[in-house]
Backbone bond lengths (Angstrom), bond angles and torsions (degrees), N, CA, C in turn:
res aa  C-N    CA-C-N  psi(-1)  N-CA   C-N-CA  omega(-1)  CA-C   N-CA-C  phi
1 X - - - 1.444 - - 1.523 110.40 -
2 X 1.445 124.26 -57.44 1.243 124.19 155.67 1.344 130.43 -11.96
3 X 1.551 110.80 -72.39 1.296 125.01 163.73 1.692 101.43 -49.96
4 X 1.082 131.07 -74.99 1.445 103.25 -161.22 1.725 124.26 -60.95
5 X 1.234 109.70 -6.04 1.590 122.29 177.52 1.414 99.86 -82.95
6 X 1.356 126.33 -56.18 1.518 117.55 148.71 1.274 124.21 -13.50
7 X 1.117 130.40 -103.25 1.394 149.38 144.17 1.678 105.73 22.71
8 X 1.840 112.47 -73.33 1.113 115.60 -169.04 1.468 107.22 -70.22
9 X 1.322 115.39 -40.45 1.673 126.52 -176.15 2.030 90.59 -52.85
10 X 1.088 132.32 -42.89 1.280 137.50 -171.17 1.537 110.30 -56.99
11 X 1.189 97.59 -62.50 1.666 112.25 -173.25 1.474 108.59 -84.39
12 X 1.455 137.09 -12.46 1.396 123.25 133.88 1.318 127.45 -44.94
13 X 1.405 105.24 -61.04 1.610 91.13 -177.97 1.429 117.06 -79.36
14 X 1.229 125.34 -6.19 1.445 113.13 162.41 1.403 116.64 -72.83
15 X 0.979 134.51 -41.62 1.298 151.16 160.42 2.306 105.80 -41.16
16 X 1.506 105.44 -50.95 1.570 103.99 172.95 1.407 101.15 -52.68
17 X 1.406 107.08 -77.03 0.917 125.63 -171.20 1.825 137.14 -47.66
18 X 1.321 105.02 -4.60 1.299 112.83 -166.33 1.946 92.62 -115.56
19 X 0.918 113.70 4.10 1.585 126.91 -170.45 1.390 109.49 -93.10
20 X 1.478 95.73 116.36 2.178 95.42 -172.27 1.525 99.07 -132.80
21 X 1.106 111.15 137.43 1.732 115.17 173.05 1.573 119.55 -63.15
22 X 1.168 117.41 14.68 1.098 109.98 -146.86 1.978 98.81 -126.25
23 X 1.119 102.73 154.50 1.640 94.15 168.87 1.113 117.72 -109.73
24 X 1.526 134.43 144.72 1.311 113.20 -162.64 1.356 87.20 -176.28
25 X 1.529 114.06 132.48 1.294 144.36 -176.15 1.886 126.77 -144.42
26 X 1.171 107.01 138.49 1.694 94.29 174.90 1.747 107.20 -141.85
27 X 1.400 98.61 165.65 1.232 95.54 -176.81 1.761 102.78 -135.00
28 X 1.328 124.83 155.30 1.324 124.12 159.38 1.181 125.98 -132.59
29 X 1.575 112.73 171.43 1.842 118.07 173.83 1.907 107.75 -85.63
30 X 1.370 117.23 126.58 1.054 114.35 -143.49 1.859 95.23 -95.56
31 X 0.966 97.65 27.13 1.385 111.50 -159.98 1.802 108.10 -132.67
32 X 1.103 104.57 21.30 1.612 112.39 -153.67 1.962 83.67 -130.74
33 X 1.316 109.40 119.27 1.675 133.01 166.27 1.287 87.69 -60.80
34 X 1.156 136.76 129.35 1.610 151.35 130.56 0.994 110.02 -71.49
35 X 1.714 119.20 -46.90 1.707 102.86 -169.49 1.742 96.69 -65.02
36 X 1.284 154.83 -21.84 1.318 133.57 -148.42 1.529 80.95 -110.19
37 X 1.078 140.49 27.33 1.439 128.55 158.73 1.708 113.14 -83.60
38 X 1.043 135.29 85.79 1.707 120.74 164.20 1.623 135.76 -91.34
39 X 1.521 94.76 -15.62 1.345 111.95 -165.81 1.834 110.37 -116.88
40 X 1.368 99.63 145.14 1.442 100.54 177.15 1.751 110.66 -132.24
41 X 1.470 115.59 162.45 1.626 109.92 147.53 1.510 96.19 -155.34
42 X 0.748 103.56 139.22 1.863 131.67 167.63 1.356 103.53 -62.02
43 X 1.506 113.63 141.89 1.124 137.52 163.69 1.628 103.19 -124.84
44 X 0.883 99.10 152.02 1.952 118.64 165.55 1.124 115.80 -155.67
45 X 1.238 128.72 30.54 1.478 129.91 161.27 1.775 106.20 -31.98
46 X 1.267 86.42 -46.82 2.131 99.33 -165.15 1.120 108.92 -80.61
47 X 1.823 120.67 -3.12 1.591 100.47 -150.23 1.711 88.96 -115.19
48 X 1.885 96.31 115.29 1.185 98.67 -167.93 1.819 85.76 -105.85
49 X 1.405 110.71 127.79 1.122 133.35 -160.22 1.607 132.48 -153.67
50 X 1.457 133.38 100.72 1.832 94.36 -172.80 1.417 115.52 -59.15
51 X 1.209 106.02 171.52 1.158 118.69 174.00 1.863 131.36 -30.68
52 X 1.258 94.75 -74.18 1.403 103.30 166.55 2.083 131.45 -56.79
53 X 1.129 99.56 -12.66 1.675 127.24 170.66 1.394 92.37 -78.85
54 X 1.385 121.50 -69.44 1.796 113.06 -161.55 1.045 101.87 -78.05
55 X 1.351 138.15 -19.83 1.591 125.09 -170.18 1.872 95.92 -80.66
56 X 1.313 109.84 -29.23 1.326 118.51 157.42 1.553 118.23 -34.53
57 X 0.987 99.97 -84.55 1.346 136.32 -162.63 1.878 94.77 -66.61
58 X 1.002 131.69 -87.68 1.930 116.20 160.55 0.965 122.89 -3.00
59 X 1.046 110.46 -60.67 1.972 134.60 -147.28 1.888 81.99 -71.90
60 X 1.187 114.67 -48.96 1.530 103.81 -148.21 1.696 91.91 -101.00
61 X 1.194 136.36 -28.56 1.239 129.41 168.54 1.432 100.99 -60.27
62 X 1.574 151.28 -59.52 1.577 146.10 130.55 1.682 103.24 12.57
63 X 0.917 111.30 -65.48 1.728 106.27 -135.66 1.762 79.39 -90.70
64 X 0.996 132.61 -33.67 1.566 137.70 -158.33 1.795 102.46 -85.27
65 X 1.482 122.54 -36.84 1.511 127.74 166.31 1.186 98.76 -80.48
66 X 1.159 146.08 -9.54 1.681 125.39 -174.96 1.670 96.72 -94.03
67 X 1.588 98.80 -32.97 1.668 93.61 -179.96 1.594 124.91 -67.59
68 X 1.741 102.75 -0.65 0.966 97.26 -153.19 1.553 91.33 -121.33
69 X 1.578 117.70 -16.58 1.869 110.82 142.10 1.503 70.89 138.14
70 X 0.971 149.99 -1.03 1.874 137.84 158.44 1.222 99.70 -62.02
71 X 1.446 111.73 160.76 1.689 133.98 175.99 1.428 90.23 -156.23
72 X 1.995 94.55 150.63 1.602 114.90 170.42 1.648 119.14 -65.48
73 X 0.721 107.58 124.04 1.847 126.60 167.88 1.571 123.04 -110.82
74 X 1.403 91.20 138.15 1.762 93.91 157.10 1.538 128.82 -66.41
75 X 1.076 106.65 -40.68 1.333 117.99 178.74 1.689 113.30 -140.64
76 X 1.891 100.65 78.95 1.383 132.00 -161.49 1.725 93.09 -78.91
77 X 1.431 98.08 171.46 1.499 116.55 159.79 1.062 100.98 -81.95
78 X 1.185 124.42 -50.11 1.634 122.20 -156.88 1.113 127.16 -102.23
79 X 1.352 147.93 97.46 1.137 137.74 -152.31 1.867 88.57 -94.42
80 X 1.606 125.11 130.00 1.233 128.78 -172.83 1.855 93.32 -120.88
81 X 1.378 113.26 94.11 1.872 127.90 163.23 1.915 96.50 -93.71
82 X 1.296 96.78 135.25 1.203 126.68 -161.29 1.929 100.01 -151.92
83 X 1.678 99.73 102.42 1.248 140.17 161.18 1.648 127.84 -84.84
84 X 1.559 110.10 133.31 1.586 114.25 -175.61 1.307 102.11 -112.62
85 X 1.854 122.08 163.82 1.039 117.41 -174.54 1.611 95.45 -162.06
86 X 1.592 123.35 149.84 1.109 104.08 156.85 1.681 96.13 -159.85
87 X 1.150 98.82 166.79 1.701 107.82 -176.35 1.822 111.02 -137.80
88 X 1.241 106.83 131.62 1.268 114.08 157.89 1.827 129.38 -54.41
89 X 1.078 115.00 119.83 1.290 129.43 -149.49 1.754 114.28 -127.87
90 X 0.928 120.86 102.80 1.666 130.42 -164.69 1.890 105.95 -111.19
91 X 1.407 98.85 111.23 1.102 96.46 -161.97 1.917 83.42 -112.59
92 X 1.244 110.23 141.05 1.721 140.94 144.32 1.144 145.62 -78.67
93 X 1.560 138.03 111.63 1.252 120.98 -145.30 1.558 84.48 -162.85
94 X 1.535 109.60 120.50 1.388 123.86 175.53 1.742 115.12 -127.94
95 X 1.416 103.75 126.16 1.066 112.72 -172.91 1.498 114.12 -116.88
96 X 1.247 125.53 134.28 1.402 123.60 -167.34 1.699 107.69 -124.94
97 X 1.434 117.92 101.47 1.486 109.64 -159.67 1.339 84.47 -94.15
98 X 1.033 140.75 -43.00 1.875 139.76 178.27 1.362 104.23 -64.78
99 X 1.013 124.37 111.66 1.597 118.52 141.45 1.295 157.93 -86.42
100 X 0.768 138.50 169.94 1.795 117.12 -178.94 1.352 125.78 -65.42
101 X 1.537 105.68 76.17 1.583 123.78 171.64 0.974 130.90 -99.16
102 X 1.589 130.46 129.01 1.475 104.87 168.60 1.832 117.32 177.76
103 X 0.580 147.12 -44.20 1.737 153.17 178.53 1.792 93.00 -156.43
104 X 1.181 93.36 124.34 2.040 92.28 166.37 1.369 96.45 67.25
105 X 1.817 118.72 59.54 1.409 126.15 130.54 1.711 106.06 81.76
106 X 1.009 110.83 -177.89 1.660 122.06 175.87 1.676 116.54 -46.98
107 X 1.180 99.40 -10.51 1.962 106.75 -164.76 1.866 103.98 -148.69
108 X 1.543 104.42 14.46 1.344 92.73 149.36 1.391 127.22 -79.38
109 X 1.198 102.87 -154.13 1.779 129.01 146.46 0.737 123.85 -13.93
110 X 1.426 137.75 161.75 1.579 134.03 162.64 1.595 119.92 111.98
111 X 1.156 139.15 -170.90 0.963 132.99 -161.81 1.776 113.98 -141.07
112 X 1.303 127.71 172.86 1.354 122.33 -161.29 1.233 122.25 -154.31
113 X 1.081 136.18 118.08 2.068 126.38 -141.55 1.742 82.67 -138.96
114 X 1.669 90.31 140.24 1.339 94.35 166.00 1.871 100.50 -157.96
115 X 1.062 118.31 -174.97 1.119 132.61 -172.02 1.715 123.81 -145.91
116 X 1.155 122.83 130.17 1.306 129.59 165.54 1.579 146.08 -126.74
117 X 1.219 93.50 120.53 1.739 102.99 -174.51 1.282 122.36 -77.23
118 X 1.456 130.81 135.73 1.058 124.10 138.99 1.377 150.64 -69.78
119 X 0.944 172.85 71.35 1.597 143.57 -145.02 1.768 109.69 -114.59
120 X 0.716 117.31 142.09 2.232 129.42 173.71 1.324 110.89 -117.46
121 X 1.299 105.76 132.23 1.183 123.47 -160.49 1.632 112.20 -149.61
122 X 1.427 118.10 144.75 1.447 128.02 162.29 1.791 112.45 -76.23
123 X 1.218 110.90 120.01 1.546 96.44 148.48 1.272 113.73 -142.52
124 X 1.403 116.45 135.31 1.258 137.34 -172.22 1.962 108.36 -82.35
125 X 1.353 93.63 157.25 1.769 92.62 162.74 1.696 93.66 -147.72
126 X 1.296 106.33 -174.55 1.488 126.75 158.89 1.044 118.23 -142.19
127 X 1.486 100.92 159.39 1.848 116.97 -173.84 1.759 97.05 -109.69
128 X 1.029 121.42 145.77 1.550 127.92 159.41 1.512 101.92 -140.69
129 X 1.893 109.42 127.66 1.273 125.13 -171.78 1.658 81.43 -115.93
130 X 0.974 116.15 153.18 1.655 154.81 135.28 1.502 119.66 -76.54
131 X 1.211 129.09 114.14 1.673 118.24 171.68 1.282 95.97 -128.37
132 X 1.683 109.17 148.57 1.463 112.08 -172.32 1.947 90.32 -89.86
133 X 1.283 105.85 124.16 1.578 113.55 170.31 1.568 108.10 -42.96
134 X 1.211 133.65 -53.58 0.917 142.09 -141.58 1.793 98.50 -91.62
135 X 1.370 133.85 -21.09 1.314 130.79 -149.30 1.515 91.91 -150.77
136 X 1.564 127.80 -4.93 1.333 130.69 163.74 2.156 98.67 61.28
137 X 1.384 114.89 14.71 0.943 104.92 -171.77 1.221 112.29 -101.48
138 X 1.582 134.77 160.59 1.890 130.79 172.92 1.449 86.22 -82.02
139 X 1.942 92.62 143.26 1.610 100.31 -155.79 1.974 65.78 -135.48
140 X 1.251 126.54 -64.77 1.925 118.66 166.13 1.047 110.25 -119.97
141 X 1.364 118.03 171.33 1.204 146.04 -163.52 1.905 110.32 -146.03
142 X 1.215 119.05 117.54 1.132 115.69 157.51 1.804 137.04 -115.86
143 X 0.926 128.14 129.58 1.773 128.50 -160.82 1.273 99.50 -119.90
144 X 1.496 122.14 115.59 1.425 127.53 175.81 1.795 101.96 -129.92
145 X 1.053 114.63 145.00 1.781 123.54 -179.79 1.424 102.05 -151.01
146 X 1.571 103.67 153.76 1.685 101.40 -177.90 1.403 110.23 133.15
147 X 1.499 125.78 12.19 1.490 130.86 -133.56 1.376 73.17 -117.78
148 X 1.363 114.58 117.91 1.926 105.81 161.09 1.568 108.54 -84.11
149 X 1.095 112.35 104.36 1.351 135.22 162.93 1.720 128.26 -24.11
150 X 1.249 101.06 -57.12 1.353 122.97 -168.21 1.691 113.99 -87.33
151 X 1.718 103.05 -5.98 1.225 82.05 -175.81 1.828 96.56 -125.74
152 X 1.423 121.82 141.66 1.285 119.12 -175.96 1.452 110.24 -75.88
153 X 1.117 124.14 -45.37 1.458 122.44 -170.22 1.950 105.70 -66.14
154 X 1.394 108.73 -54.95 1.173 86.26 163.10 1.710 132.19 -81.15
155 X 0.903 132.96 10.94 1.580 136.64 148.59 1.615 126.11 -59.80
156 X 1.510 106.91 -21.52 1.639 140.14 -165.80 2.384 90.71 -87.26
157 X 1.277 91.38 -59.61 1.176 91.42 152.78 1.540 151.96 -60.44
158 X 1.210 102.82 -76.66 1.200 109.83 -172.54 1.460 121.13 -78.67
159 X 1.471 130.04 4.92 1.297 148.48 156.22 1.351 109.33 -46.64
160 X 1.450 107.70 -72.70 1.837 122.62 177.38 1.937 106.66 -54.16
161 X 1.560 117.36 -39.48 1.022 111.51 162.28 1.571 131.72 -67.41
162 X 1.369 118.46 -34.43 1.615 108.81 169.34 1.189 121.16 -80.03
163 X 1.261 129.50 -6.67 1.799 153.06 -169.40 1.487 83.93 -80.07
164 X 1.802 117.97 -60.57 1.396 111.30 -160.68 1.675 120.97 -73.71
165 X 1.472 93.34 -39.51 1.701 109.35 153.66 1.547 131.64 -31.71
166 X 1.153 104.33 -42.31 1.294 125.02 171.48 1.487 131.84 -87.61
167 X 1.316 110.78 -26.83 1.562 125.61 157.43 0.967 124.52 -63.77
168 X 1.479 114.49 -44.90 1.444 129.12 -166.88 1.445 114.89 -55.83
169 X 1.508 126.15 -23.60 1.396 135.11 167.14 1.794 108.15 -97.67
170 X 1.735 107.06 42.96 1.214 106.58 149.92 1.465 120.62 -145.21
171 X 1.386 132.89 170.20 1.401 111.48 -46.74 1.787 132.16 -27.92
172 X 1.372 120.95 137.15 1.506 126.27 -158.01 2.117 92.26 -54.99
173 X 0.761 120.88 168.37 1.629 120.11 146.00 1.858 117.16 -102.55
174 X 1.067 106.15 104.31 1.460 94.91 -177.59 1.264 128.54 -83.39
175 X 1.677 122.30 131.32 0.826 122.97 -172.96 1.716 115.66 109.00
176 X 1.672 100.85 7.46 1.657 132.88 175.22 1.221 108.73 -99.68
């Protein structure tokens, strides 16, 4: 019995723990050496961003390839362009605390009140491309969304979290 209370206590928290607000997908060229990748440099030509967002957003794409055995170069393998995006987002939400009650059971008579919200909202994502220096070609691609926009304190957060979200499927595993 132990053991199976084990077990479940296990696969709860993998299950907490494996849970991210965020959407996040990547894709690669299946034909592209990862192991001969060591070197990187950032571009942001594209990354239209204030200030404090991209130093965000750098800083932790930086710290997340070094963990992962890349270092900055002048003349990298990897050229890493890193794109922002965000869209206005209108969310609907109807709640009905009355239900259809009333003379003649659950599905008579009676009457039925409900209410509906709107709310508008920013949410941001990012793109991170990979280009092989050498072949100018996209070698990965990463797509993360989920970034609440509008609010700074959580942007302070969850920036370094969708950056890592998005790394985490690099190098690709092939055959995943």
């Amino acid at each position: 019995m132990k053991k199976y209370f084990l077990l479940m206590m296990a696969a709860a928290t993998l299950g907490l723990t494996s849970c991210s607000p965020f959407q996040v997908r990547s894709d690669y060229a299946e034909t592209a050496n990862f192991n001969g990748y060591h070197t990187y440099k950032l571009r942001v030509d594209d990354l239209k961003l204030n200030d404090i967002d991209k130093d965000r957003v750098l800083n932790e794409i930086s710290k997340q390839l070094q963990a992962k055995g890349l270092s900055v170069a002048e003349n990298p393998d990897l050229i890493i362009n890193v794109k922002a995006n965000h869209k206005k987002v209108t969310d609907v939400e109807t709640y009905h605390p009355y239900g259809m009650w009333g003379w003649g059971g659950p599905w008579g008579w009676g009457f039925g009140a409900g209410r509906t919200w709107t709310s508008n909202y920013n949410q941001g994502g990012l793109v991170i491309d990979m280009i092989d220096s050498q072949t100018q070609k996209l070698v990965w691609q990463g797509v993360g969304s989920g970034i609440s926009v509008d609010s700074p304190r959580a942007k302070q957060t969850q920036i370094p979290e969708i950056v890592a979200d998005i790394l985490a499927n690099y190098p690709p595993q092939k055959g995943k």
